[in-house]
Structure formats: C-alpha cells, structure tokens
N, CA and C atoms of all chains as a GROMACS GRO file, in nm:
protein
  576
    1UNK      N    1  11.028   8.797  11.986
    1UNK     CA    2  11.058   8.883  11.872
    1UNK      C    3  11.065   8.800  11.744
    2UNK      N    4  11.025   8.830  11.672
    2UNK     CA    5  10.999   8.752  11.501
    2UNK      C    6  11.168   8.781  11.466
    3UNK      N    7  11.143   8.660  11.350
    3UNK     CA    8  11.284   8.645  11.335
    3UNK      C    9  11.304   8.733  11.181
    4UNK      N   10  11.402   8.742  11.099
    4UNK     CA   11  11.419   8.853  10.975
    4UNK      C   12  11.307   8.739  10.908
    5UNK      N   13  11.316   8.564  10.883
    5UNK     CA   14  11.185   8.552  10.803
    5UNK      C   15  11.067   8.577  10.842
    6UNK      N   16  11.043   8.540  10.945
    6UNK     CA   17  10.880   8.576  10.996
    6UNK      C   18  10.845   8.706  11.014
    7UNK      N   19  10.961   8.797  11.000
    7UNK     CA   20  10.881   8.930  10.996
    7UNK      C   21  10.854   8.964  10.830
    8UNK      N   22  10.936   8.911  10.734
    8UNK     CA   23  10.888   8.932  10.584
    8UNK      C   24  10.755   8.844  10.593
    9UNK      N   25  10.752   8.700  10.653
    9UNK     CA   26  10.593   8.672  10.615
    9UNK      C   27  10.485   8.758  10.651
   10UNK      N   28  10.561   8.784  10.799
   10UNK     CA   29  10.420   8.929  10.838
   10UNK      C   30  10.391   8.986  10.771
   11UNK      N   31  10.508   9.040  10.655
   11UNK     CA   32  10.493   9.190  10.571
   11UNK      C   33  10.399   9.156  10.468
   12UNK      N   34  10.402   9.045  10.397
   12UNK     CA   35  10.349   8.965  10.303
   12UNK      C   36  10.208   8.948  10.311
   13UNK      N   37  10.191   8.951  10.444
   13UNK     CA   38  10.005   8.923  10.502
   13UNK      C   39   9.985   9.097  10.514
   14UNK      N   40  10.043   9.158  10.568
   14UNK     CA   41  10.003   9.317  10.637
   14UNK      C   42   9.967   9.379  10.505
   15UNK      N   43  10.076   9.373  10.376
   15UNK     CA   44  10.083   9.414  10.240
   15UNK      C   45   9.900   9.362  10.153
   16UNK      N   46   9.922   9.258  10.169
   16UNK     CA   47   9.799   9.212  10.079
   16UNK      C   48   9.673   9.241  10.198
   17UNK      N   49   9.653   9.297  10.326
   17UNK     CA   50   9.508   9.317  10.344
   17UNK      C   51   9.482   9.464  10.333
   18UNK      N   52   9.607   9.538  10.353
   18UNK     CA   53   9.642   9.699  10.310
   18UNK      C   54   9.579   9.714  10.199
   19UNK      N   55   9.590   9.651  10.153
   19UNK     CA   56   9.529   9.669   9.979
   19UNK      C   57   9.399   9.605   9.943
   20UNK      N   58   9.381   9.488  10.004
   20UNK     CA   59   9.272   9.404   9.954
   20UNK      C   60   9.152   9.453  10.051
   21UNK      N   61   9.128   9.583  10.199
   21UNK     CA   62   9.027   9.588  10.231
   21UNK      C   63   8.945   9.724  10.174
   22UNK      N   64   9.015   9.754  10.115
   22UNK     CA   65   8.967   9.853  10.045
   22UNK      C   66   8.802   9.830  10.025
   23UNK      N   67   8.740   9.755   9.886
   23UNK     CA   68   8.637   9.746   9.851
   23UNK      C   69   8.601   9.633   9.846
   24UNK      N   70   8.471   9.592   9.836
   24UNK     CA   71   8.428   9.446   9.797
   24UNK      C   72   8.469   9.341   9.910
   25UNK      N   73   8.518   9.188   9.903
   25UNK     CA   74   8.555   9.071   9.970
   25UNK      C   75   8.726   9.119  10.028
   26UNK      N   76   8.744   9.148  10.181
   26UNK     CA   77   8.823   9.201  10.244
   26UNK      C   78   8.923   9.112  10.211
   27UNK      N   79   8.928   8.997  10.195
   27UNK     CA   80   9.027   8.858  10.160
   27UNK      C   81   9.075   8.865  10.050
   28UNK      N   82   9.002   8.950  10.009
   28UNK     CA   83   9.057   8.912   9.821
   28UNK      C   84   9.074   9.013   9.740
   29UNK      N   85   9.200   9.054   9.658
   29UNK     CA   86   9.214   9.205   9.581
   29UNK      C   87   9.139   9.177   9.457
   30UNK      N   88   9.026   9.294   9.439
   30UNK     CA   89   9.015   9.339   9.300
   30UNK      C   90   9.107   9.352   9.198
   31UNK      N   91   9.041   9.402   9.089
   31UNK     CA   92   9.135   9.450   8.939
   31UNK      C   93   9.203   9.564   9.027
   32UNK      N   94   9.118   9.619   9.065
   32UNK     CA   95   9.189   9.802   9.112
   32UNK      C   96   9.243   9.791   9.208
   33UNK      N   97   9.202   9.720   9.305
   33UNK     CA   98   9.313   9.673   9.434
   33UNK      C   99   9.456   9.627   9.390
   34UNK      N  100   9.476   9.532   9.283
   34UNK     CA  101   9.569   9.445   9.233
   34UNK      C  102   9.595   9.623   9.192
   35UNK      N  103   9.563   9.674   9.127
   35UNK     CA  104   9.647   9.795   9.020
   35UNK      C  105   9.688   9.894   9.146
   36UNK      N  106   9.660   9.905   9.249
   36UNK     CA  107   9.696  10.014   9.334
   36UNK      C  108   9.807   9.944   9.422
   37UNK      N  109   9.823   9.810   9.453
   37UNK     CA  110   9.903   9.788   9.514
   37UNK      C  111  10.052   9.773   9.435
   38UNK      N  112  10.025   9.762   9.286
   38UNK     CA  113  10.119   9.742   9.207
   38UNK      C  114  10.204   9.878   9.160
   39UNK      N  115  10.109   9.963   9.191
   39UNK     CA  116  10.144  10.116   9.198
   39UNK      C  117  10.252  10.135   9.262
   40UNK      N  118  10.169  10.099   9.433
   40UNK     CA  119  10.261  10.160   9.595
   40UNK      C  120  10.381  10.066   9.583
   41UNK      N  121  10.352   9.916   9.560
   41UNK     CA  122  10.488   9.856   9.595
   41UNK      C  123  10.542   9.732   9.531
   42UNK      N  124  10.522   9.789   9.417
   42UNK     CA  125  10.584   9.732   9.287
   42UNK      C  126  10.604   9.795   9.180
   43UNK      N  127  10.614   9.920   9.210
   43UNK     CA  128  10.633  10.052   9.113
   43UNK      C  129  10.720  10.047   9.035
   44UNK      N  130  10.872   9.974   9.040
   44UNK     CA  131  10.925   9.960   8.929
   44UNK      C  132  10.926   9.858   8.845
   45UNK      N  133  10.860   9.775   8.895
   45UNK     CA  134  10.853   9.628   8.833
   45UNK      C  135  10.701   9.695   8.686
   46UNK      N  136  10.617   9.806   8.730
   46UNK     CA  137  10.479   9.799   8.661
   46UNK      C  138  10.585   9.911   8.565
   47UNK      N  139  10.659   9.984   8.642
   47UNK     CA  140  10.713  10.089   8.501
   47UNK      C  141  10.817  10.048   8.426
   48UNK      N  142  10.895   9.923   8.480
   48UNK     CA  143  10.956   9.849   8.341
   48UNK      C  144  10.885   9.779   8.199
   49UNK      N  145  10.728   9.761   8.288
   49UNK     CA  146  10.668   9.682   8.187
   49UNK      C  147  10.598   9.824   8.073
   50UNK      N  148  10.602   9.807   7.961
   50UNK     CA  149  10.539   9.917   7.853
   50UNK      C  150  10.445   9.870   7.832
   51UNK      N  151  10.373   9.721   7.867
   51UNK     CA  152  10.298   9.638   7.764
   51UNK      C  153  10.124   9.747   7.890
   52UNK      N  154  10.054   9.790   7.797
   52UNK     CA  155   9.938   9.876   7.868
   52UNK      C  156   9.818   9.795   7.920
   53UNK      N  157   9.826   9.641   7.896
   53UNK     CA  158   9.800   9.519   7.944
   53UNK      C  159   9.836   9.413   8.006
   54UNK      N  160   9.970   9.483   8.072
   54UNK     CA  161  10.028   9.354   8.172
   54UNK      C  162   9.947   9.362   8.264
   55UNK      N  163   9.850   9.463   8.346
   55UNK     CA  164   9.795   9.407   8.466
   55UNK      C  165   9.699   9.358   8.401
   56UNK      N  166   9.615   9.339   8.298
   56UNK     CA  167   9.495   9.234   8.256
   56UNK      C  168   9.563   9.123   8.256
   57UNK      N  169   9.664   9.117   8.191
   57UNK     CA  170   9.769   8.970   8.197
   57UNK      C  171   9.766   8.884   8.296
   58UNK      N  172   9.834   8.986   8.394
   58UNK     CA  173   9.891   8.949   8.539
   58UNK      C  174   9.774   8.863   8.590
   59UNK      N  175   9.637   8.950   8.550
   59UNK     CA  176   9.510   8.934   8.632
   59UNK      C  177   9.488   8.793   8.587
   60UNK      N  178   9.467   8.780   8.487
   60UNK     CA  179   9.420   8.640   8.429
   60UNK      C  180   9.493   8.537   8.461
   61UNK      N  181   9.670   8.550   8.474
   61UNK     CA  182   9.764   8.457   8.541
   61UNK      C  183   9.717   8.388   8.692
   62UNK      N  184   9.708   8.527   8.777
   62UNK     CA  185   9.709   8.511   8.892
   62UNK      C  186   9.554   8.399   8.911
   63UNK      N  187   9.460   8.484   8.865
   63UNK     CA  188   9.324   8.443   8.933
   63UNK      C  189   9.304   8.292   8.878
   64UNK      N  190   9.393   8.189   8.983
   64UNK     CA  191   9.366   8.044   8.906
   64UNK      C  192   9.249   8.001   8.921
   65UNK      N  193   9.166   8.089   8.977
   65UNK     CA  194   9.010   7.985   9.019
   65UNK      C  195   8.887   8.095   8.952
   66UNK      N  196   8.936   8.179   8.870
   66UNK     CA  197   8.857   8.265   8.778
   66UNK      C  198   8.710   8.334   8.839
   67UNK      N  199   8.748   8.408   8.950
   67UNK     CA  200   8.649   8.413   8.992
   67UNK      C  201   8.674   8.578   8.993
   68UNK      N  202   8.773   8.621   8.917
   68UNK     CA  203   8.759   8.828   8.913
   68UNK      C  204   8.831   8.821   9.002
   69UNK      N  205   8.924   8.772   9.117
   69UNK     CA  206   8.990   8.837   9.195
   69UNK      C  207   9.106   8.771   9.225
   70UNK      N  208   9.177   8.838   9.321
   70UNK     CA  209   9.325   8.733   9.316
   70UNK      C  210   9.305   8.719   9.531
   71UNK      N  211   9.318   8.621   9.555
   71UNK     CA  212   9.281   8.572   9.709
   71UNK      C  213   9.440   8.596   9.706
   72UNK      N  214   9.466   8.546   9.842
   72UNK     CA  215   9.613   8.563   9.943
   72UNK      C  216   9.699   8.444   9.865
   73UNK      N  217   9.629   8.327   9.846
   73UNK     CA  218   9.732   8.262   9.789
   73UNK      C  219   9.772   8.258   9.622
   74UNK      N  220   9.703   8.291   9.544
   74UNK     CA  221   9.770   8.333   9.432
   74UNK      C  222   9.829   8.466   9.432
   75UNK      N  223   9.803   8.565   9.526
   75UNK     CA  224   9.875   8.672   9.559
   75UNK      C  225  10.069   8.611   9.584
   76UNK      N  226  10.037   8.539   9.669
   76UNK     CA  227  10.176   8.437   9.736
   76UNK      C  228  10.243   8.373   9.625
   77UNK      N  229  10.180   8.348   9.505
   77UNK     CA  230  10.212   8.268   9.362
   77UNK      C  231  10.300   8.372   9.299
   78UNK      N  232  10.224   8.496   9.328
   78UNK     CA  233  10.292   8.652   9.248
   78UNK      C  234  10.443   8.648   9.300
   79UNK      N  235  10.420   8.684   9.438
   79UNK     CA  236  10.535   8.727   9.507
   79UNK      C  237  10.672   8.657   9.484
   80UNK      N  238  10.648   8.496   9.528
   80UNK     CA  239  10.697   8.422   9.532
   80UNK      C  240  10.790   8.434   9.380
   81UNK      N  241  10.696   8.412   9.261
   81UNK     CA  242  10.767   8.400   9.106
   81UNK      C  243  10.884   8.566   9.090
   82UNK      N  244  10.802   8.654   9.139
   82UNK     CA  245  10.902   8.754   9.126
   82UNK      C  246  11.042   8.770   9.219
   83UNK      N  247  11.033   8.663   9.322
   83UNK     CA  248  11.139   8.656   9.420
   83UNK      C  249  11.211   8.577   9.390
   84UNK      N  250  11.164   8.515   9.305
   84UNK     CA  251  11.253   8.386   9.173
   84UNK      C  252  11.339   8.454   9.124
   85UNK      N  253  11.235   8.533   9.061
   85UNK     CA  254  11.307   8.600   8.877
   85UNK      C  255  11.454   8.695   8.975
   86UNK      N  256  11.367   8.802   9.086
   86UNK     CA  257  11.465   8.874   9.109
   86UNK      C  258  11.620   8.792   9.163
   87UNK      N  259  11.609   8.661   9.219
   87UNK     CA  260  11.753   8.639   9.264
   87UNK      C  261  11.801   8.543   9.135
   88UNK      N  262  11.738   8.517   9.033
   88UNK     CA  263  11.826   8.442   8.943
   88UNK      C  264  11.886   8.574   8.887
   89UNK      N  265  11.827   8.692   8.906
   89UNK     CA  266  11.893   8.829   8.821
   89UNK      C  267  12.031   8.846   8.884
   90UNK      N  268  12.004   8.847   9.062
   90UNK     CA  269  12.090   8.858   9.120
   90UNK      C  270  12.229   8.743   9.087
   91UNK      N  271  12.194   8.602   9.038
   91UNK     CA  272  12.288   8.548   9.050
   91UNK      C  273  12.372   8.550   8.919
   92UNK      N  274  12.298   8.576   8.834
   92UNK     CA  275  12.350   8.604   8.672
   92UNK      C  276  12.440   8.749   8.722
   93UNK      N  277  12.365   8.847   8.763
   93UNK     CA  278  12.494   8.977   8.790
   93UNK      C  279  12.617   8.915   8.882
   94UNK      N  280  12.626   8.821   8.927
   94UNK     CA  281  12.736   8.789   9.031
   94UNK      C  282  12.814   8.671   8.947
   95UNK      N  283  12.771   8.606   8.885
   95UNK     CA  284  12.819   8.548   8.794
   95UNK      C  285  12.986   8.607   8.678
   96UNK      N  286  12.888   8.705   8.666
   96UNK     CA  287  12.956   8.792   8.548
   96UNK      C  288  13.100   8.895   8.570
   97UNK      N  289  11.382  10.423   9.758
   97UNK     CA  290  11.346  10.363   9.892
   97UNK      C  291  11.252  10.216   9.820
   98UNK      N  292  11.236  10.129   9.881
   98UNK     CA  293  11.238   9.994   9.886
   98UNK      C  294  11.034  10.006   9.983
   99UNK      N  295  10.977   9.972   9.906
   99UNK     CA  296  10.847  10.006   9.976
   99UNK      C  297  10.905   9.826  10.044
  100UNK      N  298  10.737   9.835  10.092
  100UNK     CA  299  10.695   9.702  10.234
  100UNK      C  300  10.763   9.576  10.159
  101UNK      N  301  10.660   9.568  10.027
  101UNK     CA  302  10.633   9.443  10.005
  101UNK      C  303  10.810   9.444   9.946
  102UNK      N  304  10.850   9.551   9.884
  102UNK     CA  305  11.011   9.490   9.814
  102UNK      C  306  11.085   9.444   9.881
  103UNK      N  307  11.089   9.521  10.033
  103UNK     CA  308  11.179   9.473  10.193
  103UNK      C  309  11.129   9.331  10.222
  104UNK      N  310  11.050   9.267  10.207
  104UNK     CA  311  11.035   9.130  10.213
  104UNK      C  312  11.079   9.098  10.136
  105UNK      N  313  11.043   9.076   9.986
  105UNK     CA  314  11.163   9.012   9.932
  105UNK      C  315  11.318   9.010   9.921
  106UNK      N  316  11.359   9.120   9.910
  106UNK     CA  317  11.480   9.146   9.944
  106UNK      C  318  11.497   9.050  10.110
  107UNK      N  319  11.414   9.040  10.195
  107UNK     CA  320  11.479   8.981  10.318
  107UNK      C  321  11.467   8.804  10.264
  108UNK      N  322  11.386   8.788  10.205
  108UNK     CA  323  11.360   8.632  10.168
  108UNK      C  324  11.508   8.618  10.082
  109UNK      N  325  11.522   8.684  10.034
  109UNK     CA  326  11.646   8.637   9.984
  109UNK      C  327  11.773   8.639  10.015
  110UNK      N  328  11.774   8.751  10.134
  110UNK     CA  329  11.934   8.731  10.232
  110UNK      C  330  11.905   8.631  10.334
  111UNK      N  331  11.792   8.596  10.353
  111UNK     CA  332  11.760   8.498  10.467
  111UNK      C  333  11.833   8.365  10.403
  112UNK      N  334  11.736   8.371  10.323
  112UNK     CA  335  11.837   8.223  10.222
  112UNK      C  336  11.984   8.242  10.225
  113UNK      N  337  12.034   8.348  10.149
  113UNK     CA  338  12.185   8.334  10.164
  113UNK      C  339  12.276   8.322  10.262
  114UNK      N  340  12.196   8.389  10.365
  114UNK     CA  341  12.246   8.370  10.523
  114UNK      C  342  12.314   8.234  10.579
  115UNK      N  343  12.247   8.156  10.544
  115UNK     CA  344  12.241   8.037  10.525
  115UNK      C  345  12.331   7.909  10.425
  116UNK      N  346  12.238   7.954  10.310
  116UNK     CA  347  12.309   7.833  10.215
  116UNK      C  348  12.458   7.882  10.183
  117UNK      N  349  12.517   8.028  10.176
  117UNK     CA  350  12.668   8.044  10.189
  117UNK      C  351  12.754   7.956  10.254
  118UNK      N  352  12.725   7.868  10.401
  118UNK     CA  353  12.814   7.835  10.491
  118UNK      C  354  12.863   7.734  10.489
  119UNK      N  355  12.831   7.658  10.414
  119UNK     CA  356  12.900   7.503  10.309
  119UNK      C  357  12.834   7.469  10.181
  120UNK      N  358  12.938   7.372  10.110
  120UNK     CA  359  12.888   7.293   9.991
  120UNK      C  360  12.869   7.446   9.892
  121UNK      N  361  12.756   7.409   9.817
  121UNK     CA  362  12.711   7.491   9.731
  121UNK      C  363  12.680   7.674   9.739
  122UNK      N  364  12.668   7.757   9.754
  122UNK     CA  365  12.651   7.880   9.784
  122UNK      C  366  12.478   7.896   9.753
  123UNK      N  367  12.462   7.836   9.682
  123UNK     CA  368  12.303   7.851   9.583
  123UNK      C  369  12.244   7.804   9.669
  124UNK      N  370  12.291   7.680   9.710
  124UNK     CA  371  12.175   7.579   9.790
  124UNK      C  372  12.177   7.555   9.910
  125UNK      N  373  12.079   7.510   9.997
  125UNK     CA  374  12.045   7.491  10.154
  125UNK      C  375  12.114   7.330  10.182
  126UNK      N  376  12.206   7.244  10.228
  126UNK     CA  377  12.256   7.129  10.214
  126UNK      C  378  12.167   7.125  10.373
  127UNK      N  379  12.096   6.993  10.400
  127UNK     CA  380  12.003   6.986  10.482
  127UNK      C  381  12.082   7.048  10.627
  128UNK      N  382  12.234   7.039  10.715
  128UNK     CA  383  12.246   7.080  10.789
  128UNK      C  384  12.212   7.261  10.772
  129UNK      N  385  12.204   7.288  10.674
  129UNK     CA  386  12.220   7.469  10.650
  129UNK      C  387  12.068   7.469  10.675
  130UNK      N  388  11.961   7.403  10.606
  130UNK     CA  389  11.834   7.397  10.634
  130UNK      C  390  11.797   7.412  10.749
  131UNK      N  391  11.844   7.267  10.838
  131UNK     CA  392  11.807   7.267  11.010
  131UNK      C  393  11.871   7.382  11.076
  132UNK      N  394  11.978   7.439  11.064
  132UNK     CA  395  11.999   7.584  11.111
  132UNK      C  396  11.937   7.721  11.090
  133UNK      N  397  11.852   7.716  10.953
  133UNK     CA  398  11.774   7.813  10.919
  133UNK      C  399  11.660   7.813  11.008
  134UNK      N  400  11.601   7.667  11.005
  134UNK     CA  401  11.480   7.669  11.059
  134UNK      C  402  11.512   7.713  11.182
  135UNK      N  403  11.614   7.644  11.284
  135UNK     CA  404  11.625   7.695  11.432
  135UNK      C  405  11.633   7.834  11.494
  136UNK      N  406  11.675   7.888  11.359
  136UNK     CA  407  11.717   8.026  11.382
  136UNK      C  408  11.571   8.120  11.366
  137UNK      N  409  11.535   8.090  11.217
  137UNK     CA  410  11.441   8.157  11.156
  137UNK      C  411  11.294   8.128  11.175
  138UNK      N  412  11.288   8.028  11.217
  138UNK     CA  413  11.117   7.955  11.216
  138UNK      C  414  11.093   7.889  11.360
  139UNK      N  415  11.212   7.958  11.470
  139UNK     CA  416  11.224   7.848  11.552
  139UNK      C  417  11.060   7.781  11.612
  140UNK      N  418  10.990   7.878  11.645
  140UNK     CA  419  10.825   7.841  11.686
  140UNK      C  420  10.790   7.704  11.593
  141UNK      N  421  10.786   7.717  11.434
  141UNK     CA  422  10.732   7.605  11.370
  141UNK      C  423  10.792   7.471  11.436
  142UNK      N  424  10.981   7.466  11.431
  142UNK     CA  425  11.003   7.388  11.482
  142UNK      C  426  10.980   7.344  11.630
  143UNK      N  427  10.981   7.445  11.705
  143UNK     CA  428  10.927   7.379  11.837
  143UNK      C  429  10.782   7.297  11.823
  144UNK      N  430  10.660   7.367  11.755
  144UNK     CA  431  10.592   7.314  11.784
  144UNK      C  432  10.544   7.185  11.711
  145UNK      N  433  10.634   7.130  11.651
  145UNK     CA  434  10.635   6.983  11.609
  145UNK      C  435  10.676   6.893  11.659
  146UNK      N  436  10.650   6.809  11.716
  146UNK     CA  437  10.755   6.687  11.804
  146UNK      C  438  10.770   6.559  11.736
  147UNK      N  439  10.753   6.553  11.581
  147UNK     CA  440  10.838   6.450  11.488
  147UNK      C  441  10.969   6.502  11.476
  148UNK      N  442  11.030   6.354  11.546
  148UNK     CA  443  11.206   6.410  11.507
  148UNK      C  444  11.263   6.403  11.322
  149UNK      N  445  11.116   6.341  11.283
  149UNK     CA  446  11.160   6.366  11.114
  149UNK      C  447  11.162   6.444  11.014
  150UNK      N  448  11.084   6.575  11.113
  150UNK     CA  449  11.021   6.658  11.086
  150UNK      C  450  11.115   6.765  10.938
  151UNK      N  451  11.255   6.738  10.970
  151UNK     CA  452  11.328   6.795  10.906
  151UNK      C  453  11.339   6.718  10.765
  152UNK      N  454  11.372   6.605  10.810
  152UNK     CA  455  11.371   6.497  10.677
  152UNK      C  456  11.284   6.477  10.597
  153UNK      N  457  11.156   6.507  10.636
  153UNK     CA  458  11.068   6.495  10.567
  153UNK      C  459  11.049   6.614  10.509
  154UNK      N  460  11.040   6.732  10.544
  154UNK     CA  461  11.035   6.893  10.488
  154UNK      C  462  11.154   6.906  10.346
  155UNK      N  463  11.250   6.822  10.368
  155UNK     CA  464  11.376   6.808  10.307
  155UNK      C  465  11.350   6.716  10.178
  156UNK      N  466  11.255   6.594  10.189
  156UNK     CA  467  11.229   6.494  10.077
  156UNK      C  468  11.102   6.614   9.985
  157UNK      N  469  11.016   6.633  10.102
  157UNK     CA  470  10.857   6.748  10.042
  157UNK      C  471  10.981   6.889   9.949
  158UNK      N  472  11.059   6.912   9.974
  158UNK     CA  473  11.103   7.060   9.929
  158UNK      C  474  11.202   7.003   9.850
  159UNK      N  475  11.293   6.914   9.840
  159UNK     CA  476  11.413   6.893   9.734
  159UNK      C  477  11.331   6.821   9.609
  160UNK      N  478  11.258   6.903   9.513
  160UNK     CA  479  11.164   6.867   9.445
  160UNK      C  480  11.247   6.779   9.309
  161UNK      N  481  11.389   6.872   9.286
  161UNK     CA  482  11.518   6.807   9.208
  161UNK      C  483  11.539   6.673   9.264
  162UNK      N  484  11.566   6.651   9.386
  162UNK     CA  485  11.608   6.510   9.426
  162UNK      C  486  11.770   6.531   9.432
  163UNK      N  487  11.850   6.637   9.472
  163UNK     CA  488  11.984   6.659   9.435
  163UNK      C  489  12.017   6.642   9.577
  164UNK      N  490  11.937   6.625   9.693
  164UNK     CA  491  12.038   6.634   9.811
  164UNK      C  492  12.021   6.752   9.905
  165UNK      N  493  11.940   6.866   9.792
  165UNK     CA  494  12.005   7.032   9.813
  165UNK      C  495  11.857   7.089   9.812
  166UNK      N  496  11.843   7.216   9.887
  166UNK     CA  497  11.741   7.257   9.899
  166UNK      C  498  11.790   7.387   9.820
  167UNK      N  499  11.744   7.458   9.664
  167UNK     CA  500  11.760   7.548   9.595
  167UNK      C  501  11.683   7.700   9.626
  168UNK      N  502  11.731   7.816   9.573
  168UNK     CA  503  11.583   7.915   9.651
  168UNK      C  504  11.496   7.857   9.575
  169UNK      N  505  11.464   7.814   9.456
  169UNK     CA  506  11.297   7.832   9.402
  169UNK      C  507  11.213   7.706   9.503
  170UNK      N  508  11.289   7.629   9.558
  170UNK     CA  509  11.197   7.505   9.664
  170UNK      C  510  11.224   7.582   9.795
  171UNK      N  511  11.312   7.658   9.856
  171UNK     CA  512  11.313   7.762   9.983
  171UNK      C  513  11.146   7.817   9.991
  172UNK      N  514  11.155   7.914   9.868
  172UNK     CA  515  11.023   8.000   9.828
  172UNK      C  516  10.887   7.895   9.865
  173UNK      N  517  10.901   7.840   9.745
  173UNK     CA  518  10.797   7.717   9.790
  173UNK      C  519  10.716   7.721   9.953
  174UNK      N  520  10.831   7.722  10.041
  174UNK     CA  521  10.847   7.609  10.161
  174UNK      C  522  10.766   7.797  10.230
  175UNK      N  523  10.830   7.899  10.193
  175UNK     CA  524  10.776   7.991  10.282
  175UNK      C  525  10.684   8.067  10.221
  176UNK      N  526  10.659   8.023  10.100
  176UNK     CA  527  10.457   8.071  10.048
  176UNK      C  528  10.331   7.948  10.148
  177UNK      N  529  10.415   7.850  10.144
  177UNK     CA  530  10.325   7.752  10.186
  177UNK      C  531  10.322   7.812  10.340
  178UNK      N  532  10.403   7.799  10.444
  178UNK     CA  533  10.404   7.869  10.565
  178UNK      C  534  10.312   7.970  10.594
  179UNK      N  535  10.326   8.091  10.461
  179UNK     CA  536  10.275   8.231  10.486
  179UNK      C  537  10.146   8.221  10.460
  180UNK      N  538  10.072   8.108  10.364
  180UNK     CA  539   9.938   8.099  10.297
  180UNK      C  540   9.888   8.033  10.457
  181UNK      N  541   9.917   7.948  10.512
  181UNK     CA  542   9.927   7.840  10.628
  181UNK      C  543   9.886   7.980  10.758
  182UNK      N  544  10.006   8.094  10.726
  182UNK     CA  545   9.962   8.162  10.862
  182UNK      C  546   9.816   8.256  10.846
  183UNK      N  547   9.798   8.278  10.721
  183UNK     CA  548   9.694   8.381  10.680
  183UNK      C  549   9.568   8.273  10.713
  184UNK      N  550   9.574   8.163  10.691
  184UNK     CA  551   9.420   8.080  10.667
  184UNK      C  552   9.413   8.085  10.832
  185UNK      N  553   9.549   8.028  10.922
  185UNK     CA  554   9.503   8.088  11.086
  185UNK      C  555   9.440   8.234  11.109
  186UNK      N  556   9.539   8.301  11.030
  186UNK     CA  557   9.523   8.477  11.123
  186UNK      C  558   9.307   8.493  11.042
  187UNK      N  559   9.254   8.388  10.956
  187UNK     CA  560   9.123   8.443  10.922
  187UNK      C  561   9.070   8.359  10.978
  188UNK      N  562   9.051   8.227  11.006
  188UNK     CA  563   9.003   8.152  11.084
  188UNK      C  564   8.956   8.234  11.233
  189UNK      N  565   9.091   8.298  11.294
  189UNK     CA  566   9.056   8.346  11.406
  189UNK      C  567   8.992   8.419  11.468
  190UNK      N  568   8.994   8.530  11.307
  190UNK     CA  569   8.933   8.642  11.317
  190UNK      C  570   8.756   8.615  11.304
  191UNK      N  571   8.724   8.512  11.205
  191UNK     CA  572   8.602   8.462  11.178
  191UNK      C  573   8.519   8.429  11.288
  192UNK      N  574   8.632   8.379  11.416
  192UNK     CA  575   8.564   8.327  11.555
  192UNK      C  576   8.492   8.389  11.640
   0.00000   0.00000   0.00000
C-alpha cells in the first residue's frame, strides 16, 4: 500500500496525463491543456488572479525549453512553487 | 471540495509536518526526523538502496542552506525530483 507521500506523487503523475492526453504529444500539456487543467484543479488559484494574461505568463515561465508546451517536469516546477507559496501562507497565518 | 491535484499538495505538506513537528525546529526536518520520514514514507526508495550513506548524502544534496536542517522548500525539491524520477520510469516502460 503507498504511503500518504507516494500516493500524492501518484496524484501528481495521474493529474498531469489526465490533462496532457488530450491532444497533440501525450507527455506534454498544451496552452489549452495547461488552461483546462488550471480550470478543474486550480480553480481558485486562476480566479484569484484578475491579470487576463496570467496563463500566457504562467506559459512562458513554465516552458523552460521553449518549445510551446510545458512537459512533466516543469509541470513539477509549477506545483512544487505553489506548494511553497501555499505553506509559507500557512506559516505567516500561524504566526500571527 | 479540494480537487486531485490540491489533495496532493495539501498532503505534501502535512507529510512534512508530520514529521519536522517532533523535535528541534517545527519548520524543519533535523536529519533524525528526515530518516523517519523516509522509513515511513518512501520506505521502497530506501530499501532499494544499499549505501548506508544514503541518508547523509540526500541530507548534504537537500540542506541547500547548510543549517543542519532540511526546510519544506529543499523537502519539495527532494519530492519533485523523486516524482519527475518516477514519471521518466512509468514512460520508459510504457515505451517498451
């Protein structure tokens, strides 16, 4: 039986091919792949943002090898920075 | 409700606390809190290594500060690298 981390890494791999086999290179999310997964399961993170160009942003951040798409491991770059931001939030609210 | 990908993070980050709570610092992994994570959480990785340095060295590679202490943003690190590590297997295999 997987342990509570290895079943979030599972989720992490299951999440990004859910999304990334959609169209085109099964390995790797599109613009619209990246925008639909940010929809399903990052929905409040895309409706805090107002800016009507954070996913072009995002896109250009992520894709370090500029090739139009974001592969598994700059996907992992995403996740990872927002799992940052979210527990320094967490530790500033516990702080206080 | 908490879609896929948020339940992973949210678990990456009680996994950590699970942990670095139980001495020293609360924030940070002090290498015995580390070697208990791994045994608990990764036990497979660790079995299937048979360097007994294996820890010490994961510990010099991840304490990127040099403080002694393993922080979440070098935790994260340690389990993007893992998760990128299991995806290049789970396509390799599939490629076969």
């Amino acid at each position: 039986m997987s342990s509570q981390l290895e079943s979030a890494m599972e989720s992490l791999i299951k999440v990004f091919y859910l999304y990334s086999g959609k169209e085109g290179d099964k390995y790797k999310l599109s613009k619209g792949e990246l925008v639909n997964l940010l929809k399903h399961e990052l929905a409040d993170f895309l409706a805090g943002s107002n800016d009507p160009l954070v996913v072009d942003n995002m896109m250009q951040d992520l894709d370090e090898n500029q090739d139009g798409d974001v592969d598994f491991q700059e996907f992992v770059v995403l996740v990872a920075t927002l799992t940052v931001a979210c527990n320094e939030f967490f530790i500033q609210s516990e702080k206080k």
